[in-house]
C-alpha positions in Angstrom: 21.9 -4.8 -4.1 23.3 -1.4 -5.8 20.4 -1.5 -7.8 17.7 -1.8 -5.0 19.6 1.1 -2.9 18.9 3.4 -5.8 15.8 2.5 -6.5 14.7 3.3 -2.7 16.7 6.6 -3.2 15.0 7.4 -6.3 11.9 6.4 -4.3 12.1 8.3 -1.2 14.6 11.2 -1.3 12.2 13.3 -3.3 9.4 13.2 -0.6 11.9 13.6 1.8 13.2 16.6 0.7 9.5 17.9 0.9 9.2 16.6 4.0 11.9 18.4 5.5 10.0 21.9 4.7 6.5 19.8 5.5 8.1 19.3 9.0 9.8 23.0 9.8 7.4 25.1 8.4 4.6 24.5 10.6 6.5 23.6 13.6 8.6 27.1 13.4 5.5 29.3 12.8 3.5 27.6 15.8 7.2 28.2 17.5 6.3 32.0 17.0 3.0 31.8 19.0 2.1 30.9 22.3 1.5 27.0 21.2 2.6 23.6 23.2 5.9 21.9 23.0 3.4 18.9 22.3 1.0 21.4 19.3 4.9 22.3 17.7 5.9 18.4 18.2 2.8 17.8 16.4 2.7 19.7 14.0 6.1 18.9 12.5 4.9 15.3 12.6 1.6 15.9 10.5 3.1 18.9 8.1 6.1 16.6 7.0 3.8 13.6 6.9 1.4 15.4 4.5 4.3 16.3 2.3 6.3 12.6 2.4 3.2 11.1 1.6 1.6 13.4 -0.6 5.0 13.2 -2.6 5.1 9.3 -2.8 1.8 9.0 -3.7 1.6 11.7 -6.7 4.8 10.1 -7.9 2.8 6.4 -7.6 -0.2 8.3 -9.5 1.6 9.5 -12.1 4.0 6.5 -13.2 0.4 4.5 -13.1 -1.0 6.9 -15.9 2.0 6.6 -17.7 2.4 2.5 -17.1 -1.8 2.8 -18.4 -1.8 5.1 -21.2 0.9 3.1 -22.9 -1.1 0.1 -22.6 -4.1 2.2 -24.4 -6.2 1.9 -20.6 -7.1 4.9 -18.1 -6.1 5.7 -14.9 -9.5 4.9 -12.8 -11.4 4.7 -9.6 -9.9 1.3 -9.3 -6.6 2.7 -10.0 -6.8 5.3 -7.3 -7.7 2.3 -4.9 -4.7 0.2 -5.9 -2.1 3.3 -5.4 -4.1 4.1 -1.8 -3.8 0.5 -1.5 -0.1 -0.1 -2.2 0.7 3.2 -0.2 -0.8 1.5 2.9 0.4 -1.5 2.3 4.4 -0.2 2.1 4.1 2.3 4.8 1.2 1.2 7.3 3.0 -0.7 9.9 6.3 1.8 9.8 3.4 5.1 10.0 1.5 3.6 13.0 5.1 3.3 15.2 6.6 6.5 13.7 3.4 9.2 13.9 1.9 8.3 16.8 4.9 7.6 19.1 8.1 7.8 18.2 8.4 10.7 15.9 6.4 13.2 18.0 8.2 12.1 21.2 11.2 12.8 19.7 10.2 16.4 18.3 9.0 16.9 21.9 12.1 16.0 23.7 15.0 16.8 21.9 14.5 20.5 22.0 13.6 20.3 25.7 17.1 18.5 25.9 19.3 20.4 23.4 17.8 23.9 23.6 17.7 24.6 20.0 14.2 24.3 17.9 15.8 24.1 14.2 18.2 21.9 14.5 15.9 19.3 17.2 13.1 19.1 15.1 16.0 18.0 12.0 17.4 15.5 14.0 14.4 14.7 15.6 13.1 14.0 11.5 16.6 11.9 10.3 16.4 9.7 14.4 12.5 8.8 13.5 13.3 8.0 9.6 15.6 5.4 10.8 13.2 3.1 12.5 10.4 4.0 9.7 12.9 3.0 6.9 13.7 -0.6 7.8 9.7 -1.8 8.2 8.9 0.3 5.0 11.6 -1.3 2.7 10.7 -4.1 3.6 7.3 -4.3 3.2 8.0 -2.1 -0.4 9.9 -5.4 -1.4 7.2 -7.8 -0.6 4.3 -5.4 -2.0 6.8 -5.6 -5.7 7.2 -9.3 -5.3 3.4 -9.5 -5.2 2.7 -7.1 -8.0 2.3 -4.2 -6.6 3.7 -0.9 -6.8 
């Protein structure tokens, strides 16, 4: 079990990490302007989307090449499709729950109800990541045990 826990932190710290600035970087500039509690919400949700994903699957993009070039093949169109593939197979079902409901409801309310932007929108991002971790594993595992990823 040690093994799998670093494994999924070795997996998805790294695009978490980008996430975190993905999320606060557009929702504290639109904070500056005359935009929505809901356009801020929303734009925390999408900017640390973009970077979590965009993470994971550059990471899954590049261990492909390498996995490839050692077998003397190139990474291809097909490969592209597998990686876009295996990224909506892992993350799909946790993505629909967490981007279009619980995630930007939470980056909407929890400043309303703390009064702070910052640190909302961070605990906003941690609350959401628990209920999009425990679908995501597990559908990570099954996508391995079929031969993905």
């Amino acid at each position: 079990m040690r093994a799998r826990i670093r494994e999924w932190i070795w997996r998805y710290l790294p695009a978490e990490l980008v996430s975190i600035a993905g999320t606060l970087v557009p929702a504290l500039m639109l904070a500056g302007t005359n935009a929505s509690r809901m356009d801020i919400a929303l734009a925390g949700t999408w900017g640390g989307n973009i970077g979590y994903f965009g993470t994971i699957l550059l990471r899954d993009v590049l261990k492909t090449r390498r996995r490839l070039r050692v077998t003397g093949h190139r990474y291809s169109g097909a490969s592209s499709l597998k990686n876009l593939r295996d990224l909506l197979i892992e993350f799909g079902v946790a993505e629909l729950l967490d981007s279009f409901l619980i995630r930007p409801a939470l980056m909407y309310w929890l400043p309303v109800w703390t009064g702070s932007l910052t640190w909302s929108l961070i605990a906003a991002k941690f609350l959401a990541d628990l209920t999009f971790y425990l679908p995501a594993i597990f559908f990570y595992e099954w996508n391995k045990r079929r031969g993905g990823n």
